[in-house]
KOLPAMI-845735 format. One record per residue (C-alpha): x, y, z; residue in one letter. Coordinates in steps of 0.1 Angstrom, whole numbers, padded with zeros to 4 digits, always signed. Each point is the difference from the previous one (the first is absolute). Example, Ala and Ser with C-alpha at 12.3 -4.5 7.8 and 13.67 -1.06 7.14 Angstrom:
BEGIN
+0123-0045+0078A;+0014+0034-0007S;
//
This chain:
BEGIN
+1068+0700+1425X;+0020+0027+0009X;+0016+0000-0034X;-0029+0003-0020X;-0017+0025+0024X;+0034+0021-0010X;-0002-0008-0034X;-0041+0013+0002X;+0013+0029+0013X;+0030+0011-0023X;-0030-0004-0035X;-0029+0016+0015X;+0013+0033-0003X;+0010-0008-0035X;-0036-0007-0008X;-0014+0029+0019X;+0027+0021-0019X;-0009-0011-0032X;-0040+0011+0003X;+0010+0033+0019X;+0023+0011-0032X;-0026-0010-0023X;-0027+0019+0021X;+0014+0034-0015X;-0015-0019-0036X;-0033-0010+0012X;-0031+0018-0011X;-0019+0011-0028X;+0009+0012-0035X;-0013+0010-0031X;+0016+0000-0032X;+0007-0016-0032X;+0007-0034-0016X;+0001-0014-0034X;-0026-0031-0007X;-0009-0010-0036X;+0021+0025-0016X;-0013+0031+0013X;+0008+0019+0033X;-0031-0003+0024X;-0011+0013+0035X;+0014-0024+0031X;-0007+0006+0036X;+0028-0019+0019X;-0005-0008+0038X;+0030-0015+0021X;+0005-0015+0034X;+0032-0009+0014X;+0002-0035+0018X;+0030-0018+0015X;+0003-0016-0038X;+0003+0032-0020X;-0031+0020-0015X;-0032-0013-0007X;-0032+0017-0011X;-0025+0006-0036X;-0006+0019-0025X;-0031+0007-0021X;+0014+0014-0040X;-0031+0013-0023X;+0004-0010-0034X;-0009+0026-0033X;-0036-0020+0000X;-0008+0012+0034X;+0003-0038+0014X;+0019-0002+0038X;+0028-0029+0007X;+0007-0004+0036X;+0031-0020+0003X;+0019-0007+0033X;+0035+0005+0009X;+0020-0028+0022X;+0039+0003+0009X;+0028-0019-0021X;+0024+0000+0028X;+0009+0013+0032X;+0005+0037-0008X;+0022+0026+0024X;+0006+0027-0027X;-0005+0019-0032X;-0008-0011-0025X;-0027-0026+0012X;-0011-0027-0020X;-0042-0012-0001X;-0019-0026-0020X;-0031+0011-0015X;-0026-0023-0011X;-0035+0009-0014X;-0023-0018-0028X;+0032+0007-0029X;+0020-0021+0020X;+0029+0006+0026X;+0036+0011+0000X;+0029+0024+0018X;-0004+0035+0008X;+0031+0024+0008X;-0006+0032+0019X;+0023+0025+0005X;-0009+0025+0030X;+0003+0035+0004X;+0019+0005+0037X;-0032+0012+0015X;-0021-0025-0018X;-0022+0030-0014X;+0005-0025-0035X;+0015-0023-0021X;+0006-0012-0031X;+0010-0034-0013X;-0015-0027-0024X;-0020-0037-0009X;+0013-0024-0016X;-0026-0034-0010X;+0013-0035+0015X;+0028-0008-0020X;+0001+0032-0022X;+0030+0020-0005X;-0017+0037-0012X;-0007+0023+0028X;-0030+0020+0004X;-0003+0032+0019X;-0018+0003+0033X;+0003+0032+0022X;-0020+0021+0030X;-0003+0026+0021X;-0013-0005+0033X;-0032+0019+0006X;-0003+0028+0021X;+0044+0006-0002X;-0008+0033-0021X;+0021-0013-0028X;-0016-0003-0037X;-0019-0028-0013X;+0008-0013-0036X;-0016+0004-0032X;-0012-0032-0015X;-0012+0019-0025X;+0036+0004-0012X;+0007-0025-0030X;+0022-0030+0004X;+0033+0008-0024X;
//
C-alpha cells in the first residue's frame, strides 16, 4: 500500500503539470481556417485538462452557414506544439497548433482522417491586443 500511495504521489504532479503549462493556451481566439477551398472565419475556444487541450470551434462558411465542431485531445500534451482532434459534420481528424509563448495565438493546421494535405487553422486570442486575420485574403 505504501508503494502505490508513493507511486500516486510521484504522477500527480505530472498531471497537474501538464494542465498548468497548457493553461497559458487556454482561451478564446479568433482567426482563420481553410474549409472547402476558401479561407473562412473560425472562433477557436480551448481548455486545458489533465489530457491536453480540449474545446470548439464554430467556422462560417462563404454561404453564411455556421459549423460548430468540437475539439478533444490526441494525447497527453506538456508542450508546444499541442496536438487536438477536431470533429464536426465533415468528419474528424488531427489538429497541430503551434503557440505563441504568451498564448496571445497560434497557428497550425487540419488534416481529414487519413489525409495527408494540411490545411491552415490559426487565432488570436480575443481581447490580447494583437490583430485578427483577414479571411477575406485569398487562398494561394
Amino acid at each position: 500500500m505504501v508503494r502505490f500511495a508513493f507511486l500516486l504521489s510521484l504522477l500527480l504532479p505530472a498531471f497537474a503539470a501538464s494542465a498548468d503549462t497548457l493553461d497559458r493556451f487556454a482561451g478564446r481566439y479568433l482567426g482563420c481556417a481553410v474549409s472547402g477551398g476558401e479561407l473562412v472565419p473560425i472562433e477557436t475556444t480551448l481548455v486545458a485538462t489533465v489530457d491536453g487541450l480540449a474545446g470548439k470551434y464554430v467556422f462560417i462558411e462563404s454561404t453564411g452557414r455556421r459549423v460548430a465542431g468540437a475539439i478533444t485531445p490526441a494525447d497527453r500534451q506538456s508542450a508546444d506544439p499541442v496536438t487536438v482532434i477536431w470533429s464536426d459534420v465533415y468528419g474528424e481528424g488531427p489538429a497541430v497548433f503551434t503557440f505563441a509563448d504568451d498564448g496571445s495565438r497560434f497557428d497550425g493546421y487540419w488534416m481529414s482522417g487519413g489525409g495527408t494535405d494540411r490545411f491552415s487553422w490559426n487565432g488570436v486570442r480575443s481581447g490580447s491586443g494583437k490583430h485578427i486575420p483577414d479571411c477575406r485574403v485569398p487562398v494561394s
